[in-house]
Every structure is written in C-alpha cells, then in structure tokens.
Biopython code that builds the backbone (N, CA, C, O; Angstrom):
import numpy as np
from Bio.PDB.StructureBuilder import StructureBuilder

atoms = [
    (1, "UNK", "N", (-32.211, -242.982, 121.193)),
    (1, "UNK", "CA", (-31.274, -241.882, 121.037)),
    (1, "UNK", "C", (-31.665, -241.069, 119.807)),
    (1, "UNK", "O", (-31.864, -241.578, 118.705)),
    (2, "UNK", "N", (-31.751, -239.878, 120.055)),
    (2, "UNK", "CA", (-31.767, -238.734, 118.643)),
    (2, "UNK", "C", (-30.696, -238.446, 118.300)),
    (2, "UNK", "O", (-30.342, -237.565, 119.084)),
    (3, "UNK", "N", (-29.814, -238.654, 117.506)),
    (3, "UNK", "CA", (-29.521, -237.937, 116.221)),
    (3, "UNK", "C", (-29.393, -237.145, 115.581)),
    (3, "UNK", "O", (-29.491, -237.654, 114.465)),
    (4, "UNK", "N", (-29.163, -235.794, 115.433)),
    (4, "UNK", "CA", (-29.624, -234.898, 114.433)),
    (4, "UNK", "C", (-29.125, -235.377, 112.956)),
    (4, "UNK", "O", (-28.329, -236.237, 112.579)),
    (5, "UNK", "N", (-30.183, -234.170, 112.111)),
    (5, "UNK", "CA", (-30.342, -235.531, 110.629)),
    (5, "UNK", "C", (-29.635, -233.640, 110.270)),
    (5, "UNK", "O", (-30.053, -232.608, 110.796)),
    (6, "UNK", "N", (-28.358, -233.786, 109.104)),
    (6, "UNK", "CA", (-28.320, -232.467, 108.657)),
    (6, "UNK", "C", (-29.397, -232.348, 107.760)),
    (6, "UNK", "O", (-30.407, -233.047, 107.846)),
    (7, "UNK", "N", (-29.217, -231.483, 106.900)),
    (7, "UNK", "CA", (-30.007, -230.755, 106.095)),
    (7, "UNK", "C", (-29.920, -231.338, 104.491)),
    (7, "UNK", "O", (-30.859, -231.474, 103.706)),
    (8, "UNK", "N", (-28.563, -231.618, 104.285)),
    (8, "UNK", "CA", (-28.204, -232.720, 103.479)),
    (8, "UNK", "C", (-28.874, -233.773, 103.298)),
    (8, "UNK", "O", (-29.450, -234.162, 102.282)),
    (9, "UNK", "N", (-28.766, -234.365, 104.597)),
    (9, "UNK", "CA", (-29.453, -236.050, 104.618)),
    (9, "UNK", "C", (-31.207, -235.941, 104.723)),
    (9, "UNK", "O", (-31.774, -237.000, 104.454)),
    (10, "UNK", "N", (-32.134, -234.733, 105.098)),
    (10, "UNK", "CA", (-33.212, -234.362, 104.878)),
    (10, "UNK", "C", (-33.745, -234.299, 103.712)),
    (10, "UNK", "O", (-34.782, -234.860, 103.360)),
    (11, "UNK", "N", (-32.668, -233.235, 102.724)),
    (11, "UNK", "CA", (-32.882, -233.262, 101.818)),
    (11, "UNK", "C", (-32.960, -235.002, 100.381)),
    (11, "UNK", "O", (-33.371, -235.226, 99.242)),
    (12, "UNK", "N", (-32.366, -235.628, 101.347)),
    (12, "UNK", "CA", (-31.710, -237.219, 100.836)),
    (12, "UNK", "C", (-33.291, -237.939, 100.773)),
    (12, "UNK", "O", (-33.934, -238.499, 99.886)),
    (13, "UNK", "N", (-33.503, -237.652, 102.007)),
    (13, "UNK", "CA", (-34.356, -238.314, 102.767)),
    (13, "UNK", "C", (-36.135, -238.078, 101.789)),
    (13, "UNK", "O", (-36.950, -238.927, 101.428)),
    (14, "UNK", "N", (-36.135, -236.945, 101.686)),
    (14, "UNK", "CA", (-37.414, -236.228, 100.359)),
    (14, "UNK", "C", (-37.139, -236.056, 98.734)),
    (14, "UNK", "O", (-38.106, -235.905, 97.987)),
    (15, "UNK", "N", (-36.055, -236.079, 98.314)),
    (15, "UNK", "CA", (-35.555, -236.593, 97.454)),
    (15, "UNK", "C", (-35.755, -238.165, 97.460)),
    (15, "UNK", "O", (-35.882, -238.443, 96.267)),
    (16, "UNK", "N", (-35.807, -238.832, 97.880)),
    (16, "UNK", "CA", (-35.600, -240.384, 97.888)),
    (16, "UNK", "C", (-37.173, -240.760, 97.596)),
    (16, "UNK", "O", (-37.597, -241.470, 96.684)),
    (17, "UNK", "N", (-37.990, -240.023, 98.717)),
    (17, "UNK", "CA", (-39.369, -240.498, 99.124)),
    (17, "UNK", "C", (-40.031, -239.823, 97.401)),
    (17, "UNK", "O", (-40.332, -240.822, 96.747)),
    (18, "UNK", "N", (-40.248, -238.830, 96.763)),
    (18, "UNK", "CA", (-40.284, -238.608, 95.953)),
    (18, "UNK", "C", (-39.522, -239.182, 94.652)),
    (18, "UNK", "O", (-39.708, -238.577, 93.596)),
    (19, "UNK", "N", (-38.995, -239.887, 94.657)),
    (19, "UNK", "CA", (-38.312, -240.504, 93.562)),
    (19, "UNK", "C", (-39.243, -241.602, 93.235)),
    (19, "UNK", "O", (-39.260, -241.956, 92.056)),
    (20, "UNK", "N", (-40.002, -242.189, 94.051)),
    (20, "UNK", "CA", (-41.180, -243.257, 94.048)),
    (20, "UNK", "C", (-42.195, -242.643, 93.351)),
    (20, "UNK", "O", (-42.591, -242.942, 92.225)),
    (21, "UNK", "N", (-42.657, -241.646, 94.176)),
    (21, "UNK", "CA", (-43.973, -241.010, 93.424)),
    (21, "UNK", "C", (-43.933, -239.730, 94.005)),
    (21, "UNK", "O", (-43.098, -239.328, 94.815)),
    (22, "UNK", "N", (-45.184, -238.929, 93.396)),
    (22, "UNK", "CA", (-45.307, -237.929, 93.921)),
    (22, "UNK", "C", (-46.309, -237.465, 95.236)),
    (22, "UNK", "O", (-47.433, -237.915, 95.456)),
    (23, "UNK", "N", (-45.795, -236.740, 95.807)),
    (23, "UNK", "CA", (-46.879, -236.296, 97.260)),
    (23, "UNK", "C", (-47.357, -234.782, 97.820)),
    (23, "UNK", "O", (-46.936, -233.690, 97.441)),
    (24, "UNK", "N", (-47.976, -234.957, 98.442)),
    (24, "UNK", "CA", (-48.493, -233.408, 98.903)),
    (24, "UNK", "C", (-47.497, -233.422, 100.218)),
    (24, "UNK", "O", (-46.931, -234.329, 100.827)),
    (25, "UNK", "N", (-47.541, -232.258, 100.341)),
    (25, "UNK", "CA", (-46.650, -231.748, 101.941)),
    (25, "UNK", "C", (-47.040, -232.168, 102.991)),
    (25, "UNK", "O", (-46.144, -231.918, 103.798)),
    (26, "UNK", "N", (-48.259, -232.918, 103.736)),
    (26, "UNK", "CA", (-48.757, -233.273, 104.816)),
    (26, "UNK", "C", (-48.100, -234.636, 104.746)),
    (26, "UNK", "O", (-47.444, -235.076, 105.690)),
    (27, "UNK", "N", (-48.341, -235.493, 103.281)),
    (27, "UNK", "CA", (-48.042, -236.740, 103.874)),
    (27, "UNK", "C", (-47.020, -237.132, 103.408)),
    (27, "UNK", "O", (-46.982, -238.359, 103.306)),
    (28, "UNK", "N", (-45.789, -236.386, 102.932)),
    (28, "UNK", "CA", (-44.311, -236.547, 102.374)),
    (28, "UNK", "C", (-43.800, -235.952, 104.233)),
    (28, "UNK", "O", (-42.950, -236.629, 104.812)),
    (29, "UNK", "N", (-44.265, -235.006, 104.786)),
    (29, "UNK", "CA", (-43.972, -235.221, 106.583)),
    (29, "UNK", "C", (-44.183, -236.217, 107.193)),
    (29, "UNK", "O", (-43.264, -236.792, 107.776)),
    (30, "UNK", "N", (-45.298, -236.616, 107.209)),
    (30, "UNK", "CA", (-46.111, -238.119, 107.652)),
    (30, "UNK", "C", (-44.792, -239.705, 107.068)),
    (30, "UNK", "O", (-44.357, -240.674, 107.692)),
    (31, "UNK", "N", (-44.632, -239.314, 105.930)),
    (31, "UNK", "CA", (-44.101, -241.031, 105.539)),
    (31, "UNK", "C", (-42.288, -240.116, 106.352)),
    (31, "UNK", "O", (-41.535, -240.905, 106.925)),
    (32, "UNK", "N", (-41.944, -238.948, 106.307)),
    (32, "UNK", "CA", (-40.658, -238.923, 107.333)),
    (32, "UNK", "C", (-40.925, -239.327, 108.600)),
    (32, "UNK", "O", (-40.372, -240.051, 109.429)),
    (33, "UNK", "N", (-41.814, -238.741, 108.545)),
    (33, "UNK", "CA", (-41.931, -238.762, 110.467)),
    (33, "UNK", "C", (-41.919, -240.388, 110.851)),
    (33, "UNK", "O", (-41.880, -240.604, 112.063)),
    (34, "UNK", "N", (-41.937, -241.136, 110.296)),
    (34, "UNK", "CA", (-42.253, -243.143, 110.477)),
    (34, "UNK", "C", (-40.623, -243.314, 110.885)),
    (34, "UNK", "O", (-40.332, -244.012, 111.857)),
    (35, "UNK", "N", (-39.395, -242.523, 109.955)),
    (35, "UNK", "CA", (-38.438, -242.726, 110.105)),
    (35, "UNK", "C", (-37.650, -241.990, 111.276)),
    (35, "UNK", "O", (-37.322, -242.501, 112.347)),
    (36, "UNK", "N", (-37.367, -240.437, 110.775)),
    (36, "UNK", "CA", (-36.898, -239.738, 111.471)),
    (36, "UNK", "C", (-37.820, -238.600, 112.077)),
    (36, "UNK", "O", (-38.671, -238.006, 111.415)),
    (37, "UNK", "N", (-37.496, -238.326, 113.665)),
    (37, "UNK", "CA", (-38.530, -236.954, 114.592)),
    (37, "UNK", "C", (-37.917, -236.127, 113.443)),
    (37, "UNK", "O", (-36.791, -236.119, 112.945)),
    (38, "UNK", "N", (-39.157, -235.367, 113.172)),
    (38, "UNK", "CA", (-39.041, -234.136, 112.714)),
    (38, "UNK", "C", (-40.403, -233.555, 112.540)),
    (38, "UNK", "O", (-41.379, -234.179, 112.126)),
    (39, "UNK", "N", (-40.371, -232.035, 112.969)),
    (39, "UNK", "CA", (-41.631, -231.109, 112.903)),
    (39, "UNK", "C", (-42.025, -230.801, 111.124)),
    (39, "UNK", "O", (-41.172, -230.626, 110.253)),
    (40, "UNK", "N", (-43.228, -230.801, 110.953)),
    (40, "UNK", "CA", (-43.759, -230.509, 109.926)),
    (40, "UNK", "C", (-43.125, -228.701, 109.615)),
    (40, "UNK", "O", (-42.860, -228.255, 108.498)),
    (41, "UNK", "N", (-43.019, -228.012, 110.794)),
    (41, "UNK", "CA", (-42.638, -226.798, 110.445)),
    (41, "UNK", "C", (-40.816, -226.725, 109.950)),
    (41, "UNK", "O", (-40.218, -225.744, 109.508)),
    (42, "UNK", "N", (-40.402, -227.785, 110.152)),
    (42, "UNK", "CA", (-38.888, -228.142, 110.083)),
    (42, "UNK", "C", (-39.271, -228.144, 108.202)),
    (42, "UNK", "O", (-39.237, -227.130, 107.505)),
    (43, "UNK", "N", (-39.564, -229.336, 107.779)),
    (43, "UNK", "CA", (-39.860, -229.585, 106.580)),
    (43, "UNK", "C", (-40.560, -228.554, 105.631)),
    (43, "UNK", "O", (-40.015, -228.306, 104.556)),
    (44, "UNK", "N", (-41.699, -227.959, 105.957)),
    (44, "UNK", "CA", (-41.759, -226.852, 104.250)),
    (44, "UNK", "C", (-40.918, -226.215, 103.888)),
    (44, "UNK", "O", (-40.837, -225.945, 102.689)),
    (45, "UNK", "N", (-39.825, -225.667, 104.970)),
    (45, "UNK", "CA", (-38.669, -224.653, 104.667)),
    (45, "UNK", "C", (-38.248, -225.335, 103.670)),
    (45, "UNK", "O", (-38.241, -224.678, 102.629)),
    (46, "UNK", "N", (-37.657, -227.095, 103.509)),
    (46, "UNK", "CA", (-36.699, -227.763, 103.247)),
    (46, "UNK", "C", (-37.511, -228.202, 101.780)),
    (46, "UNK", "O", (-36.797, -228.610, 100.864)),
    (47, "UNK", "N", (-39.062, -228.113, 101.552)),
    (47, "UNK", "CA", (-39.883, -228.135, 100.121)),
    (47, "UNK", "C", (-39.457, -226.651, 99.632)),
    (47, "UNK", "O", (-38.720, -226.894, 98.677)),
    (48, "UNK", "N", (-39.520, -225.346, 99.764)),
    (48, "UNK", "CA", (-39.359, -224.338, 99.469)),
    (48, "UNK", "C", (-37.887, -224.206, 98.789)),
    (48, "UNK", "O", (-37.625, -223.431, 97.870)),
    (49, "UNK", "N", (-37.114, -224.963, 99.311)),
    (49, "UNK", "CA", (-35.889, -224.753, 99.459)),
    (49, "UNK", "C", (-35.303, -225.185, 98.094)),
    (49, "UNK", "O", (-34.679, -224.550, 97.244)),
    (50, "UNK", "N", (-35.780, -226.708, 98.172)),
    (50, "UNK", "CA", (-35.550, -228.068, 97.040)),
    (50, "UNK", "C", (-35.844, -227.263, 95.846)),
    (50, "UNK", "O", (-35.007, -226.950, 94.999)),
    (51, "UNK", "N", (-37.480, -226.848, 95.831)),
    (51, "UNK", "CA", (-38.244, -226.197, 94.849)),
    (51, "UNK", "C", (-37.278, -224.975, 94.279)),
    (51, "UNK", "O", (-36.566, -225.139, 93.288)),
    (52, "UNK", "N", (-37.319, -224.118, 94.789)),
    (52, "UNK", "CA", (-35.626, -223.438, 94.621)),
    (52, "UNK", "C", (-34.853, -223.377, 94.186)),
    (52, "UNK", "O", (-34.488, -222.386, 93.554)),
    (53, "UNK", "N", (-34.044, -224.736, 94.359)),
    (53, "UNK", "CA", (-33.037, -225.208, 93.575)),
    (53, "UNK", "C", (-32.902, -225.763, 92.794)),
    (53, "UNK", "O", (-31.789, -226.100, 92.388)),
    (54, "UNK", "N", (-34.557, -226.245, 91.996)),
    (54, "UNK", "CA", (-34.814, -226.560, 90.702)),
    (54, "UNK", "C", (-34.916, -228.496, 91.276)),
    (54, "UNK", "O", (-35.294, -229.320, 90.444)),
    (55, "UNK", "N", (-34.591, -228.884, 92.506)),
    (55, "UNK", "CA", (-34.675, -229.757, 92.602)),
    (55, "UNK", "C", (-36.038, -230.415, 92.731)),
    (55, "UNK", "O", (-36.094, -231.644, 92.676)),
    (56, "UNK", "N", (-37.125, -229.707, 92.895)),
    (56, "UNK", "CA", (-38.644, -230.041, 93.158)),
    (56, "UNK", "C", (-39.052, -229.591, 91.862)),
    (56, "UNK", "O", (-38.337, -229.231, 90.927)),
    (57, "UNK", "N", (-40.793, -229.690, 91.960)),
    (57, "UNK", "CA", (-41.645, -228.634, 91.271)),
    (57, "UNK", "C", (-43.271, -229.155, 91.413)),
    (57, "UNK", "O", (-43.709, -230.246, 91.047)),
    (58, "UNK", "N", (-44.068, -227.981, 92.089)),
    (58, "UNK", "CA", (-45.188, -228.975, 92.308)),
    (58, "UNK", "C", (-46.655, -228.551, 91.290)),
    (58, "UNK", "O", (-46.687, -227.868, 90.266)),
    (59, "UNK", "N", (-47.395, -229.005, 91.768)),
    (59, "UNK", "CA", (-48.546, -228.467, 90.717)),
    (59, "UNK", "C", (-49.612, -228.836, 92.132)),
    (59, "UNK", "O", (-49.410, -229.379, 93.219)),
    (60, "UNK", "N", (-50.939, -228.164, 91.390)),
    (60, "UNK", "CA", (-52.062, -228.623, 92.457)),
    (60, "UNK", "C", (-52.822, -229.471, 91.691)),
    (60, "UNK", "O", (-52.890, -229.512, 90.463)),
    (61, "UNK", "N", (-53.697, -230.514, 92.950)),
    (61, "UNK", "CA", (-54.837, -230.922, 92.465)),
    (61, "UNK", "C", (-55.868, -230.812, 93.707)),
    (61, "UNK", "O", (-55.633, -230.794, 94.916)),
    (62, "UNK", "N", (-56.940, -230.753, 93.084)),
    (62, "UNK", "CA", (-58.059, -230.174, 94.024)),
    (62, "UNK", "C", (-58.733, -232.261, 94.722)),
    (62, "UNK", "O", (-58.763, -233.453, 94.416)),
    (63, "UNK", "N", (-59.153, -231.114, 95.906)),
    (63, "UNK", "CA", (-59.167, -232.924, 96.753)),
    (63, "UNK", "C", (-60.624, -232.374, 97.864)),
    (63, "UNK", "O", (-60.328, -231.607, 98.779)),
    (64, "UNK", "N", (-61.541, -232.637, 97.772)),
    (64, "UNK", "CA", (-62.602, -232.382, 98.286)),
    (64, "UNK", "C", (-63.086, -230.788, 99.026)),
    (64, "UNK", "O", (-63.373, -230.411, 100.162)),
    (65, "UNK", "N", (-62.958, -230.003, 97.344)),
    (65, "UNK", "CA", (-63.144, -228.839, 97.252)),
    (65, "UNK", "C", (-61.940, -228.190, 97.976)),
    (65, "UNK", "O", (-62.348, -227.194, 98.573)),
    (66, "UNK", "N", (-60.702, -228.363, 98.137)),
    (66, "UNK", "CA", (-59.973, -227.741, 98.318)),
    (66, "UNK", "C", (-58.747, -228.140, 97.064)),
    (66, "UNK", "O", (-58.915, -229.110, 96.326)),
    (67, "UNK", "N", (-57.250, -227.043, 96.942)),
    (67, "UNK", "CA", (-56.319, -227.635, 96.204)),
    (67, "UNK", "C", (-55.547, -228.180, 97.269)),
    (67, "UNK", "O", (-55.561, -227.689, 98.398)),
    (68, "UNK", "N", (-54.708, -229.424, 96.872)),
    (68, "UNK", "CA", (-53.147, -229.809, 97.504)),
    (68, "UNK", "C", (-52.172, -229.744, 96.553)),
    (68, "UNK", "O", (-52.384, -229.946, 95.357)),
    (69, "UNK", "N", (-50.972, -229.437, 97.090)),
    (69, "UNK", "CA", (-50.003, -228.790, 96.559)),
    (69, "UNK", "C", (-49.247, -230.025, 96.313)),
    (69, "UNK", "O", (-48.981, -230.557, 97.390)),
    (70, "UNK", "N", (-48.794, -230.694, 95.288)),
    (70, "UNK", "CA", (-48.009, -231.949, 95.074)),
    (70, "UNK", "C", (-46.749, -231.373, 94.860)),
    (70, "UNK", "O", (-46.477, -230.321, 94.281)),
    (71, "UNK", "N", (-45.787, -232.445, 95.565)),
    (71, "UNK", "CA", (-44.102, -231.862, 94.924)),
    (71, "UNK", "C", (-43.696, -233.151, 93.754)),
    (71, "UNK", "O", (-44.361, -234.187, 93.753)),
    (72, "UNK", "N", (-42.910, -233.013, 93.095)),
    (72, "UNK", "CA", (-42.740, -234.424, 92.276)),
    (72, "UNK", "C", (-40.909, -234.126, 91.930)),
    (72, "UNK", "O", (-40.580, -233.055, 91.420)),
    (73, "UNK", "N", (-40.074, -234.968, 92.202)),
    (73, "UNK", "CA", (-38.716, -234.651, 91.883)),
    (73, "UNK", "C", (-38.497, -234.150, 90.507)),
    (73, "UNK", "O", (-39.476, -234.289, 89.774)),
    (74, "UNK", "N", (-37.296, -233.522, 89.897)),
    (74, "UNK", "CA", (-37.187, -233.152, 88.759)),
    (74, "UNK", "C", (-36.159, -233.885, 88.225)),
    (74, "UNK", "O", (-36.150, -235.056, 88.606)),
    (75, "UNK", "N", (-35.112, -233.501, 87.306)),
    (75, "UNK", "CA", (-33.892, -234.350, 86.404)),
    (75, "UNK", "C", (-33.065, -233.800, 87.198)),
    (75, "UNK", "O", (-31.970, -234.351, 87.093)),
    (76, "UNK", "N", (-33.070, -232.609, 88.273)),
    (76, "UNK", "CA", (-32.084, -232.012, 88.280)),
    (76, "UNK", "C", (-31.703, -232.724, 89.915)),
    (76, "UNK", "O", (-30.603, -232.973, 90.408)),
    (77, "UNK", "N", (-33.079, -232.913, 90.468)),
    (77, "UNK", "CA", (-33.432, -234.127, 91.873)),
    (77, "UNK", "C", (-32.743, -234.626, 91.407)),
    (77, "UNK", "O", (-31.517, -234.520, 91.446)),
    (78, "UNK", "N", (-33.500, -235.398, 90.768)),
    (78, "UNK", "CA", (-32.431, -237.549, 90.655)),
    (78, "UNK", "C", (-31.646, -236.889, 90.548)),
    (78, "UNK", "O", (-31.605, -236.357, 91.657)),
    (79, "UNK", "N", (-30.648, -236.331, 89.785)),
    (79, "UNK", "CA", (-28.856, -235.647, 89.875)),
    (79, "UNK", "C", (-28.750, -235.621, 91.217)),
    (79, "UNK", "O", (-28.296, -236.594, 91.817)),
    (80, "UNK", "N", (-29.200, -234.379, 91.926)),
    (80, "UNK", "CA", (-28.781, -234.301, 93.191)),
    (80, "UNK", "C", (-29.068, -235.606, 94.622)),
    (80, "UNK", "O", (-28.609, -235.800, 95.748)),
    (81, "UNK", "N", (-30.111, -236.258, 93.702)),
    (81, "UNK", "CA", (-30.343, -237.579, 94.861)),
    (81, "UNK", "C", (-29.162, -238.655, 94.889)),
    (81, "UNK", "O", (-28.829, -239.384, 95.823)),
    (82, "UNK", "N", (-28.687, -238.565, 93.761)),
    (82, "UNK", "CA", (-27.979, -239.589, 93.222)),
    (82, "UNK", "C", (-26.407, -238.979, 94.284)),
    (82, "UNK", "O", (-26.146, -239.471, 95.382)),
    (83, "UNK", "N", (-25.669, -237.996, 93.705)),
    (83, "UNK", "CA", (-24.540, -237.326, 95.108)),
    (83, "UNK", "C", (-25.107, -237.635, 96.197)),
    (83, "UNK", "O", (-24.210, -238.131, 96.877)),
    (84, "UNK", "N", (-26.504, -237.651, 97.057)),
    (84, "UNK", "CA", (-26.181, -237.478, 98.357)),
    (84, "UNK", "C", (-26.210, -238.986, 98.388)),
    (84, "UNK", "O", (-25.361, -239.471, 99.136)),
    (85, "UNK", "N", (-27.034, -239.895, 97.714)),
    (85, "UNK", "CA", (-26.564, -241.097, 98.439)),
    (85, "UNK", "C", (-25.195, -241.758, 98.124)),
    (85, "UNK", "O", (-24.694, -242.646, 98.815)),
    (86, "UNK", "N", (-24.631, -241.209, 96.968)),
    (86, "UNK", "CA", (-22.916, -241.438, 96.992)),
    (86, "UNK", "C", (-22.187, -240.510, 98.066)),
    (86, "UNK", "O", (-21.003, -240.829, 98.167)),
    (87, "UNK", "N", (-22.524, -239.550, 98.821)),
    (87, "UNK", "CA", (-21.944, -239.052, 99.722)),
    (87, "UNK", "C", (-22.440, -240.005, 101.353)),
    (87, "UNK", "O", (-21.653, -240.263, 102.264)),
    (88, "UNK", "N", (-23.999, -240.387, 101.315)),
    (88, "UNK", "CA", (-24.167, -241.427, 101.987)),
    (88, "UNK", "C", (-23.564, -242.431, 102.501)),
    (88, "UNK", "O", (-23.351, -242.502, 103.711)),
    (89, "UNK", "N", (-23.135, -243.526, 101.486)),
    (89, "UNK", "CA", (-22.417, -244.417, 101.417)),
    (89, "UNK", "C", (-20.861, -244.446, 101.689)),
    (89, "UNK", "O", (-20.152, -245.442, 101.836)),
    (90, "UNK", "N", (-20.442, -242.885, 101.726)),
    (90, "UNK", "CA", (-18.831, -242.362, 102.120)),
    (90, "UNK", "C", (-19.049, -242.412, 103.728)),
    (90, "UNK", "O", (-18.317, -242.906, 104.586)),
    (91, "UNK", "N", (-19.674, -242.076, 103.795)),
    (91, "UNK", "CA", (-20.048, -241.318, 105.105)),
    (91, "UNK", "C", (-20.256, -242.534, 106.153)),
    (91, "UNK", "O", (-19.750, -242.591, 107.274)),
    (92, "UNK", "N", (-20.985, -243.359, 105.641)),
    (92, "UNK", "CA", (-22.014, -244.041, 106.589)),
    (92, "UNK", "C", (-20.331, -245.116, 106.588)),
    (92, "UNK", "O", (-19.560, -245.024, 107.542)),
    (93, "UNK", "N", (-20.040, -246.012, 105.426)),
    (93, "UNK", "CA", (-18.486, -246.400, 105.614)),
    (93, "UNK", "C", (-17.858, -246.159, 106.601)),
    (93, "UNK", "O", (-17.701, -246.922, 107.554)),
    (94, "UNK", "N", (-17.243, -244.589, 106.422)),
    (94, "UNK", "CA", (-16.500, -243.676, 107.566)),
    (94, "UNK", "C", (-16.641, -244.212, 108.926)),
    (94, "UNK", "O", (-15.685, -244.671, 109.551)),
    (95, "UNK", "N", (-18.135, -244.136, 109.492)),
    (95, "UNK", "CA", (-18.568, -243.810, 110.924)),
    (95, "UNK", "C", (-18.706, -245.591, 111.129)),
    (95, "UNK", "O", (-18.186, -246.038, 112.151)),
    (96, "UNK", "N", (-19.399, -246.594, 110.169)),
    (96, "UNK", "CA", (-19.108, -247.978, 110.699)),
    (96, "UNK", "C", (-17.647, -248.313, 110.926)),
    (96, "UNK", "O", (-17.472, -249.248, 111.708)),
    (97, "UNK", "N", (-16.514, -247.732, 110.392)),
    (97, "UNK", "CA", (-15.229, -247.672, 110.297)),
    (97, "UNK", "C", (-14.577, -247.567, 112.212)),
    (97, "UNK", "O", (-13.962, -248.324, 112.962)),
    (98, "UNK", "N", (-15.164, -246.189, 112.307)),
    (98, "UNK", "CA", (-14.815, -245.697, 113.564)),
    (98, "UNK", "C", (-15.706, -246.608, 114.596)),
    (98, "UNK", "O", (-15.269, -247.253, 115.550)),
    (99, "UNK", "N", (-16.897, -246.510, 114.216)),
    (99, "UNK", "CA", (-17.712, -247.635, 115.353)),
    (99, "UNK", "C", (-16.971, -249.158, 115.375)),
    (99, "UNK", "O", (-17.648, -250.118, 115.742)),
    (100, "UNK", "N", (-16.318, -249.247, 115.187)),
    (100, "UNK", "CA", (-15.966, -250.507, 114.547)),
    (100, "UNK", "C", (-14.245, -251.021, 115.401)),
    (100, "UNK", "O", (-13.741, -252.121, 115.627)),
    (101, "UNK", "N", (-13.891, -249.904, 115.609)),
    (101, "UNK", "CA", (-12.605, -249.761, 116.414)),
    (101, "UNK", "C", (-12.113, -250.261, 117.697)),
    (101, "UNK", "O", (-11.000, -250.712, 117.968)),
    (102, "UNK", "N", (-13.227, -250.086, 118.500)),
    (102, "UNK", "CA", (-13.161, -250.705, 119.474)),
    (102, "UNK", "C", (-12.035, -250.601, 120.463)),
    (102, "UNK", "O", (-11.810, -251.606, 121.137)),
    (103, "UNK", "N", (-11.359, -249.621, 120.632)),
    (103, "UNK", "CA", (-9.875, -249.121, 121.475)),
    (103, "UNK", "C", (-8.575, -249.268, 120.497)),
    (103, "UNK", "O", (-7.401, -249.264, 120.867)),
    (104, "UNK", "N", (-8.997, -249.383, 119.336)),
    (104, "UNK", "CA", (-7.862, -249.170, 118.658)),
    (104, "UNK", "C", (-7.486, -248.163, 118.339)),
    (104, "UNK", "O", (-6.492, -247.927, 117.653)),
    (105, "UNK", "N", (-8.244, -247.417, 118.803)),
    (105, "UNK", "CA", (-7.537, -245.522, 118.359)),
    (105, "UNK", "C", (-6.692, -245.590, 119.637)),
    (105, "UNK", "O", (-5.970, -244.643, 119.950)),
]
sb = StructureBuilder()
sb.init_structure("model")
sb.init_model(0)
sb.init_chain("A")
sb.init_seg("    ")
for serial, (resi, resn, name, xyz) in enumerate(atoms, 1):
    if name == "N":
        sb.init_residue(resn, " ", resi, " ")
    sb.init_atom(name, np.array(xyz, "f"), 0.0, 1.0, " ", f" {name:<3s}", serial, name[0])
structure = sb.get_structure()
C-alpha cells in the first residue's frame, strides 16, 4: 500500500538522513528511495526549499573532474528536525490510537 508522505514528514525524513552526515542530491534520493517511493524530481524542490529556509546549506566538492553539490543540516535543521519528530510522535500516537479501536467508535 502507498501512502502519501506530506511535505512535512519529507522534509523529517532529509532532515533526519542529514543529521548523520552530509550528502550530495543523488544519493540523499537513493538512501529515501530504500524507505519511501519517491521521484528524484519530487525531492530537489524539497533541497531548494530546506536550503531556503536556512534549514540546509551546501558547498561543492569536485569528484572525478566534475563538482557535487553536498547539503549538510544547519542549527536552524536540528531546531526544525527536532519539532517534526515531536510532531511525529503526536501524530503517529494519534493514528495507533484510532488503528487500535477496533469498532469502538
């Protein structure tokens, strides 16, 4: 079954993976894609976006005569990583709550 993942929990989701280390855009898609379907064209919007909001910031390094573009979280990330997985943990509660009911509504 699919799911749709909001934009929130995407953002959770690259925020998180970046909190480990830092990555280039091909394979920060690549380590999502293991978890959740999603198009690589779905995701740069959502690097552009982060970057943006002060939540990213990348630099290049050159990798067999070409550059790659690394993203690496900022102070202002971990802040915002830190809300979504406390909004996570509301959430995810919530819906085991309701799954959980079983004809009692």
């Amino acid at each position: 079954m699919k799911i749709p993942v909001s934009s929130e929990l995407l953002d959770g989701c690259v925020l998180a993976l970046l909190a480990a280390k830092d990555y280039y855009g091909y394979t920060i898609t690549q380590q999502i894609q293991q978890t959740i379907t999603i198009s690589e064209s779905t995701l740069y919007p959502v690097l552009r976006r982060l970057k943006k909001d002060g939540a990213l910031e990348t630099y290049d390094e050159a990798f067999k005569g070409r550059n790659r573009r690394y993203y690496r979280i900022t102070p202002a990330g971990t802040k915002r990583l830190g809300e979504i997985r406390h909004d996570w943990e509301d959430y995810k509660h919530n819906i085991d709550w309701l799954l959980k009911k079983e004809g009692e509504i």
